[in-house]
N, C-alpha and C positions, 0 to 999 in steps of 0.2 A: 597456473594450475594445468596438469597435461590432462589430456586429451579435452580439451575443449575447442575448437580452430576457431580463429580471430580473424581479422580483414589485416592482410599486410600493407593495407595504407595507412589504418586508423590505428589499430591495434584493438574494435570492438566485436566482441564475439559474434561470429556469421549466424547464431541462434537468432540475433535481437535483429537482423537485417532480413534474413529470412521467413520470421516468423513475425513479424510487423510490419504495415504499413502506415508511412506519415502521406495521411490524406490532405488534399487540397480545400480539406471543411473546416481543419484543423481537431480531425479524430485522430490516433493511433487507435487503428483497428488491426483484429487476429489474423495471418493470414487463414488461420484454419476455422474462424468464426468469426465473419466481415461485420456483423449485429455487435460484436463484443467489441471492447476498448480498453488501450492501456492509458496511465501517465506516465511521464517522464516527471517529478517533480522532487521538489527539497524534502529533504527527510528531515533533515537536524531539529524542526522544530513539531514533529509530529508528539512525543511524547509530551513536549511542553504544551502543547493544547490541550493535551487531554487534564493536567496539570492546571490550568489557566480556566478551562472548562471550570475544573471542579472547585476553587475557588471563587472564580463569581458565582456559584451555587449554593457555596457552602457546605461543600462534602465531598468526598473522593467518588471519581466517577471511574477507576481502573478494573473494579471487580464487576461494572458495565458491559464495559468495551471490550476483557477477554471474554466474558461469554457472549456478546454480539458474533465478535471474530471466532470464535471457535465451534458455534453452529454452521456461520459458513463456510468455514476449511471444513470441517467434517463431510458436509454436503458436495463441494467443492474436491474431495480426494474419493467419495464415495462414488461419482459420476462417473471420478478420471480412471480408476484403479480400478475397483472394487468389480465393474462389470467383464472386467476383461477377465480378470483373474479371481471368478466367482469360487468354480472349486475347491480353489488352493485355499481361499479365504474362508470358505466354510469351515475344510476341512482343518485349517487354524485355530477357526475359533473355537468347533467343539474340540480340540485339543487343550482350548484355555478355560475348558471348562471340567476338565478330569483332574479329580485332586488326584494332587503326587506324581506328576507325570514325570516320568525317566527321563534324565537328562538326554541319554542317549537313542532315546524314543524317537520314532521315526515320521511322529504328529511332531515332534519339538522341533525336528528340525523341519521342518514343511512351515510349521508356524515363523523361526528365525529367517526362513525363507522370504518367505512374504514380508515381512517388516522390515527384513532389509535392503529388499526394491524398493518399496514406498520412502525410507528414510532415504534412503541417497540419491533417487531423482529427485526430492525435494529438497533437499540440501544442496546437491548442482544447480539448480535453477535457481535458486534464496539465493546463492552467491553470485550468479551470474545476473539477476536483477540486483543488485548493490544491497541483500538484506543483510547481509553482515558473512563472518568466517566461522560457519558454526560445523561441529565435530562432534564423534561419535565417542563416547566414555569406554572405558578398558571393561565393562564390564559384556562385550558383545566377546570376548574373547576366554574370559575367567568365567563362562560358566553363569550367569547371572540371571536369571530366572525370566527376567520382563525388560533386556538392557535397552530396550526405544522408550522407556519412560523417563530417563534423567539423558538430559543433551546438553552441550559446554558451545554457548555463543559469544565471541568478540565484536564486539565494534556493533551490537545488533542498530539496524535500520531504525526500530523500536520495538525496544523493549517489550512491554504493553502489548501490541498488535503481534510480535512474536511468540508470547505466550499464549495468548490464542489460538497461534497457528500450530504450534506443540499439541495445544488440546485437540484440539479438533481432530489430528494425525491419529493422532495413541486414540480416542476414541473412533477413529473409522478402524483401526485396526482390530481391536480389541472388540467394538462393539457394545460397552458398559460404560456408567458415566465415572468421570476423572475430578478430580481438582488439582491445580495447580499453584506449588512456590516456588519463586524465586531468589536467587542472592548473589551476590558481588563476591568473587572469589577470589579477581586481582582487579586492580582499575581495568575498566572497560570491558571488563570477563564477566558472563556471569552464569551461573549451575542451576536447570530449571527440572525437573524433578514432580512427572503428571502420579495422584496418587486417586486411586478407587474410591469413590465416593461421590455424594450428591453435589451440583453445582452449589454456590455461594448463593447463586442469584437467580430465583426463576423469571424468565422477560416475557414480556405481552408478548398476543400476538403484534407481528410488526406490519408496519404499514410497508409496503411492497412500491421498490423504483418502478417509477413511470418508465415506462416503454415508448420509443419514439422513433421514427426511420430521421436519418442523418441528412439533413439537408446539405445540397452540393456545393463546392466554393472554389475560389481560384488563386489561392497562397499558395506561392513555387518558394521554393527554398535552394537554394547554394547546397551540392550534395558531395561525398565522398568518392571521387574515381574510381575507389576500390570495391564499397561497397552498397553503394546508393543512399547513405542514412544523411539528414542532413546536418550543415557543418554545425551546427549548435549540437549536437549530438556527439557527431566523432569526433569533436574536440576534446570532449572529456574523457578524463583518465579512468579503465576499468583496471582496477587490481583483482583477478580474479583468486590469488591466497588469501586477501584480507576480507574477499563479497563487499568491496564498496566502490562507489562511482563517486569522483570528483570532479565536478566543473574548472577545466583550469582557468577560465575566465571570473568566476565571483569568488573559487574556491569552496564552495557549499557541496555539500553531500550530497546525493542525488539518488533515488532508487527509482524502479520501476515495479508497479505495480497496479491491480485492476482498481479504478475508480468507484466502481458499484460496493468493495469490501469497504471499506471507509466510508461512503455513504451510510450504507446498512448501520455500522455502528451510529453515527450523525442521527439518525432517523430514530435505533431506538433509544438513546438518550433523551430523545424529545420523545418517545412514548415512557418513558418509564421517569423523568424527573418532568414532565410540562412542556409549556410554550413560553418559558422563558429559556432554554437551552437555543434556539436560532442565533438569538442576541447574543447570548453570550459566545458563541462560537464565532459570531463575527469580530465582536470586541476582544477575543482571545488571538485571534488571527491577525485582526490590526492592528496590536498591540506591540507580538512580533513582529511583524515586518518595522513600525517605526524604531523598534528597539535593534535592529539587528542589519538591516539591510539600508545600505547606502541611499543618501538621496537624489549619488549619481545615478545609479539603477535605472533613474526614472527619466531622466536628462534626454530623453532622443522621442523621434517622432513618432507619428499613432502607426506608421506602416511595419516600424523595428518593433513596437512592441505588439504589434499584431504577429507579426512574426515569432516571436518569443512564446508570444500563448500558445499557438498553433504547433511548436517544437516540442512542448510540455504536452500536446493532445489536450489542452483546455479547452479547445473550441476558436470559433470564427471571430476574429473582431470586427463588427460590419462597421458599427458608429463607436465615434471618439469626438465630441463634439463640446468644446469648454468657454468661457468667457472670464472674467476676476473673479466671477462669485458662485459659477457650475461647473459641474463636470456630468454628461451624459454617455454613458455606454452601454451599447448593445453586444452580447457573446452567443450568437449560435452556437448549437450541437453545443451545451454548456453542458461541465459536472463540476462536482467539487464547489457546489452555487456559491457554499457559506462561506466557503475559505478563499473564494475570486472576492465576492462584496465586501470581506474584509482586506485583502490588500488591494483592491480600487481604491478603498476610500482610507485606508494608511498612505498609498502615493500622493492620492490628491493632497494630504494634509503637510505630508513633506514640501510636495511643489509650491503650494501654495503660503507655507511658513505658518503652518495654524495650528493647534493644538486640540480643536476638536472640530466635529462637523454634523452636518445632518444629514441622513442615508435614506434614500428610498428602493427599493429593488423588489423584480416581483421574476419568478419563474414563469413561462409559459405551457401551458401545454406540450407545443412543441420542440421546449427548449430550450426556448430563445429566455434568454439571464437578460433582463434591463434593470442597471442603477444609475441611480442620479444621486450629487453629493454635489452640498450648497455649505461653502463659509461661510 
């Protein structure tokens, strides 16, 4: 994809190197907001949790999780955008409030303006984190009244948390509430289409991620000559036509994205269906990993796969401590709680040749993720 510059060692875009750092706690933190964090982590099976979620439930939990994610992209592009280019955006929107406005009105084009900065930085960026190769419809060019409401994504990251991230767009631009569908228009294509109207779903108030300063840690990593990232990172292939990232080592899909967006959903799913969604987001998550992932994966020492956490920005592995019948682990600077204590305790059941087990894990205050899992 031109104009984006890569590292000529690795071939990963100088954005992801520049604009992150892999801390020694095992954060990826912003360079422009050290408080903030990314993951590195598997996509392939994000949509299928949410899928798995709603099965041990008993009910589809997708018209959930877009309006989760789509309060916070709206919030999320309202911060990023919206203050900088307040005028313009005013002046937009009372334009998208005059019926009959002249195509060749001079609010319509101010308004084409603004949405077509907003779509395309955020379309460069969706691609260069691995969300997929999503494009703009002919209708930005034929005259089309509102053409940032229908957008054509391939290969999306997910599905699901994509459509969210649509909604929320078109509603920071526009400023009125949306709904959204979607559809398959060739394998792996699909045509998503935000339309005026009330959400599907109105959510509680949501309970609010704990806030915690990053305790400090001393995991060095083997890094890129070219561009400092480390090599569990530059190994993998960035396609930036296709927006996707592949590990050439497991082969799994990989994107990058903020932890707190996927919590926020996590959180209101447990406010809006109960306290039985915890469990079932671990047994969703455990489920995958034994169905999908090698039980060579797990074959190597507690130092490699601290190491591995720590490339993902999962956090710190301080303890890894087992015997026949345990397994104890401790993760500083932890996120993503429900989906680490679901594949802690898919590995151990792999290692251990068992078929189910017993889990205990508790958050801390400050972070710190402890599980223990007994055959």
């Amino acid at each position: 994809m031109s104009g984006i510059e890569v590292c000529e060692e690795c071939g990963v875009p100088l954005m992801i190197s520049s604009g992150l750092k892999w801390e020694g706690s095992g954060v990826i933190s912003m360079a422009m907001s050290p408080s903030n964090r990314m993951v590195f982590y598997e996509s392939g099976n994000i949509d299928g949790l949410f899928r798995g979620i709603g099965e041990l439930v008993g009910m589809p939990v997708e018209h959930i999780v877009i309006e989760s994610r789509r309060r916070e992209t709206k919030r999320y592009i309202e911060k990023l955008y919206m203050a900088n280019m307040k005028e313009e955006v005013d002046l937009a929107r009372n334009g998208m409030r005059e019926k009959d406005l002249p195509q060749d009105s001079a609010i319509r084009q101010k308004l084409l303006e603004v949405a077509r900065v907003i779509t395309d930085n955020i379309n460069n960026v969706a691609r260069i984190n691995g969300c997929g190769d999503i494009s703009l419809t002919g209708g930005w060019d034929t005259g089309e009244e509102f053409p940032w409401r229908t957008m054509i994504i391939r290969d999306p990251y997910s599905l699901i948390l994509y459509a969210g991230d649509m909604l929320g767009s078109v509603e920071a631009v526009e400023d009125i509430h949306h709904w959204i569908e979607y559809r398959e228009i060739e394998e792996g294509t699909y045509e998503l289409t935000a339309f005026p109207g009330q959400h599907p779903v109105a959510l509680k108030d949501r309970l609010q991620r704990r806030k915690y300063d990053f305790k400090p840690g001393d995991i060095e990593f083997e890094r890129c000559p070219g561009c400092g990232l480390p090599s569990e990172i530059s190994r993998c292939n960035w396609d930036l036509e296709k927006g996707t990232i592949v590990d050439y080592e497991t082969r799994r899909r990989m994107a990058m994205f903020g932890p707190s967006g996927l919590e926020a959903v996590l959180y209101d799913l447990e406010a809006e269906l109960g306290e039985a969604i915890p469990e079932a987001v671990i047994k969703a998550q455990r489920d995958y990993v034994k169905g999908y992932v090698g039980e060579e994966d797990w074959k190597q020492d507690a130092s490699s796969f601290r190491r591995l956490i720590a490339s993902r920005g999962l956090g710190n592995l301080t303890r890894f401590e087992g015997d026949r019948a345990t397994l104890n682990a401790t993760i500083e600077n932890s996120c993503l709680h429900l989906l680490m204590v679901g594949t802690t305790q898919a590995m151990v059941e792999m290692v251990y040749g068992v078929e189910d087990s017993e889990c205990d894990w508790e958050l801390a205050e400050d972070g710190d993720l402890s599980v223990s899992i007994r055959v």
